[in-house]
C-alpha positions in Angstrom: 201.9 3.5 -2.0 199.9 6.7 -2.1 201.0 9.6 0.4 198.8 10.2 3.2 197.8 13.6 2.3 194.4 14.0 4.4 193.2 13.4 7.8 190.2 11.1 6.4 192.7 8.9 4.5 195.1 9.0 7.7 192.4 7.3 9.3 191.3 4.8 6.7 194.8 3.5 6.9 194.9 3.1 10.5 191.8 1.9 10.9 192.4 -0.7 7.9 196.2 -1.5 9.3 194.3 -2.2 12.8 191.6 -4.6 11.9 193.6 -7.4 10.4 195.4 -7.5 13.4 192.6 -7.4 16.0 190.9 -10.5 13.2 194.1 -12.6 13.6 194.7 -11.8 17.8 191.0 -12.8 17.5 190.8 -15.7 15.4 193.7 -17.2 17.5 192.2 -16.7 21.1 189.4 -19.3 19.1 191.8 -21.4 18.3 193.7 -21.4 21.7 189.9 -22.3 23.1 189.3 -25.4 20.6 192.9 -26.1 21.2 193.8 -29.6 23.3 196.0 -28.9 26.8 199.1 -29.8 24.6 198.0 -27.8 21.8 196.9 -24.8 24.0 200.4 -24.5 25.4 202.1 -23.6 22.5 199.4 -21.4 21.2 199.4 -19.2 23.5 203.4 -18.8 23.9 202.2 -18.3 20.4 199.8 -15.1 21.4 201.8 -13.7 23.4 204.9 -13.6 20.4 201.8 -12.4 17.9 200.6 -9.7 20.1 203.6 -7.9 20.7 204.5 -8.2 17.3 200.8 -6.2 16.5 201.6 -3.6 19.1 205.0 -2.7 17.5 203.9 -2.9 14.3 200.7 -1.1 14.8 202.6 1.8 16.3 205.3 1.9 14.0 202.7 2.2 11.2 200.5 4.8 12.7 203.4 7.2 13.9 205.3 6.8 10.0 201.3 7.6 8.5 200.8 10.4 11.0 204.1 12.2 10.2 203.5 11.4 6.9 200.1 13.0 7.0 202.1 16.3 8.4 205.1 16.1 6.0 202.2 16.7 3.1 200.6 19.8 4.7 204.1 21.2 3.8 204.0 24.1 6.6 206.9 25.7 8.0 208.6 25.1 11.1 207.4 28.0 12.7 204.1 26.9 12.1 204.3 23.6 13.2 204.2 22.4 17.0 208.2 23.3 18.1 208.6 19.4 18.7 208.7 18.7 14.9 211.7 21.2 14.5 213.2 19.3 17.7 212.3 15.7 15.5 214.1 17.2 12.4 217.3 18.2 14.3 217.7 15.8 17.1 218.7 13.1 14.9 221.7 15.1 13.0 222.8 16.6 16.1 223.3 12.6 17.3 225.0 11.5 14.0 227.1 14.4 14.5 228.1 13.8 18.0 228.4 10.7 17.4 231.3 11.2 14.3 234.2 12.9 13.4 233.1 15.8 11.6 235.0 19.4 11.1 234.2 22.4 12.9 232.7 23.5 9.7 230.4 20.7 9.2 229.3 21.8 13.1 228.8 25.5 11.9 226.5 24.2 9.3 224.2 22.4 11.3 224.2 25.4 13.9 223.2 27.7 10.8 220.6 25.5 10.0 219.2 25.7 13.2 218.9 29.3 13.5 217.4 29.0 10.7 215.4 26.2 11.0 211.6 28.2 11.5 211.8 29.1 7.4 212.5 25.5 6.4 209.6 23.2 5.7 208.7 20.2 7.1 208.4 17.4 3.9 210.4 14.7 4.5 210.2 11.6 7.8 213.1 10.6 9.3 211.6 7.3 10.4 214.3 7.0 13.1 212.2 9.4 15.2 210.0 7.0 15.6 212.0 3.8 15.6 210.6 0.7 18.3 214.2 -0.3 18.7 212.8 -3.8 18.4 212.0 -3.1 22.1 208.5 -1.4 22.1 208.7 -0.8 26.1 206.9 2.0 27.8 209.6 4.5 28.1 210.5 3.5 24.2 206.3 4.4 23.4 206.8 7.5 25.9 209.6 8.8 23.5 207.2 8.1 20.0 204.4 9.9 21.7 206.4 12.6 22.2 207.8 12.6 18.8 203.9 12.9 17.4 203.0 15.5 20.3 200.0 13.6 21.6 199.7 12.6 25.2 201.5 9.5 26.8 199.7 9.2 30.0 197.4 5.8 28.8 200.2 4.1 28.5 202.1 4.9 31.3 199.4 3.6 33.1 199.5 0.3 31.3 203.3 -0.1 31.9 203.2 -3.3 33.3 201.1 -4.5 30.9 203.7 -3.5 28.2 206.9 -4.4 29.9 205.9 -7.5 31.7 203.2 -8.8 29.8 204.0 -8.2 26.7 207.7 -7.2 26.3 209.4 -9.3 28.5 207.7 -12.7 28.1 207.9 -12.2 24.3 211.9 -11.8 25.0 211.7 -14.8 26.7 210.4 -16.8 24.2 212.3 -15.4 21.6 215.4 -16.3 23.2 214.0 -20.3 23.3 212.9 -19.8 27.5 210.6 -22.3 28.9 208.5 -19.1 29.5 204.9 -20.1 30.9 201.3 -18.5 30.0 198.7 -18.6 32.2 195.6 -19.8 30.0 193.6 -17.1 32.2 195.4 -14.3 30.6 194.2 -14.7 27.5 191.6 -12.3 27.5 193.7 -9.6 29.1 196.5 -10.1 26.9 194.2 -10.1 23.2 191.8 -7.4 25.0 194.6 -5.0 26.1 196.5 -5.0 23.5 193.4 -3.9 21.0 193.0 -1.2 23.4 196.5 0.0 23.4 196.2 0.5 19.6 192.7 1.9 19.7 194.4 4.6 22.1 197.0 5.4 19.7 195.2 5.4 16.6 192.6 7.4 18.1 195.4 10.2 19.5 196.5 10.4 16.1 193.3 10.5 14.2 192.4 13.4 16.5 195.4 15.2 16.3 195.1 15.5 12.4 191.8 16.5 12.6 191.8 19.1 15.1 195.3 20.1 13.6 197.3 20.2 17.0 200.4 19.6 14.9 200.3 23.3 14.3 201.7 26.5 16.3 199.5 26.2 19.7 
């Protein structure tokens, strides 16, 4: 797969990731419409499974490309946004906490710190921006503030994302008896295309107006 090396290409493959999965949200809304009462039941348990799994793959997609798109720039540290030296550190100062490394192997990681405005950023820990299988709206708080773009729109659509989405796709995941209201089905195809609009959008703007660097 080619590196994402430029903000025009960053957004091609965003923009190309998103409309397959707006085509099949839409193309099954149709068929939940044509659909029989018996039929229509289980298609949309059906959309509400589908469109979660769009909004965490969407985002996990978008937030790997946009990193990507920064890892190629290859600038240093210091002349990247402080949050990408906090993304490149955070994750080894967990494994280490989290182990039983020597006080040398502590040292080293301290060192590297200090030093950490000369190194450059090439490489994505895709960790950083893991779902956790559990795209909530604290878990999409966390991956905005991995990319450094703003998580206020979806704050606002936490119930949407929790409830909505996260909670009754749980539900049915687990084999609940979970119930969709047919009169959602708007809400739940429309808001979840907006939710990834918003995020592709943030990121498409962020590599072209290079907030990713020193402010």
């Amino acid at each position: 797969m080619t590196r994402v090396r430029t903000a025009e290409l960053l957004g091609e493959v965003l923009n190309s990731d998103r409309v397959w999965r707006i085509r099949e949200l839409s193309d099954l809304k149709a068929a939940i419409r044509r659909s029989d009462s018996i039929g229509r039941r289980v298609l949309l348990r059906a959309l509400v499974t589908i469109a979660y799994a769009h909004w965490e793959g969407y985002v996990k997609l978008a937030a790997k490309s946009y990193l990507e798109f920064v890892a190629t720039q290859t600038l240093r540290y210091a002349d990247l946004n402080p949050q990408f030296m906090k993304n490149h550190f955070i994750p080894r100062l967990a494994s280490l906490y989290g182990s039983k490394k020597n006080f040398g192997d502590s040292c080293k990681i301290v060192e590297e710190i200090l030093a950490g405005s000369t190194l450059h950023f090439s490489t994505v820990d895709e960790s950083v921006v893991s779902t956790r299988s559990n795209l909530s709206c604290a878990v999409m708080t966390d991956i905005c503030m991995v990319c450094g773009v703003d998580s206020t729109p979806y704050n606002s659509l936490s119930t949407f994302i929790d409830k909505i989405l996260l909670d009754r796709r749980n539900a049915i995941a687990h084999g609940e008896n979970a119930f969709i209201n047919a009169s959602q089905i708007d809400e739940i195809v429309d808001t979840t295309v907006t939710l990834m609009r918003s995020f592709g959008d943030q990121l498409e703007n962020a590599a072209a107006t290079e907030s990713y660097r020193t402010p």
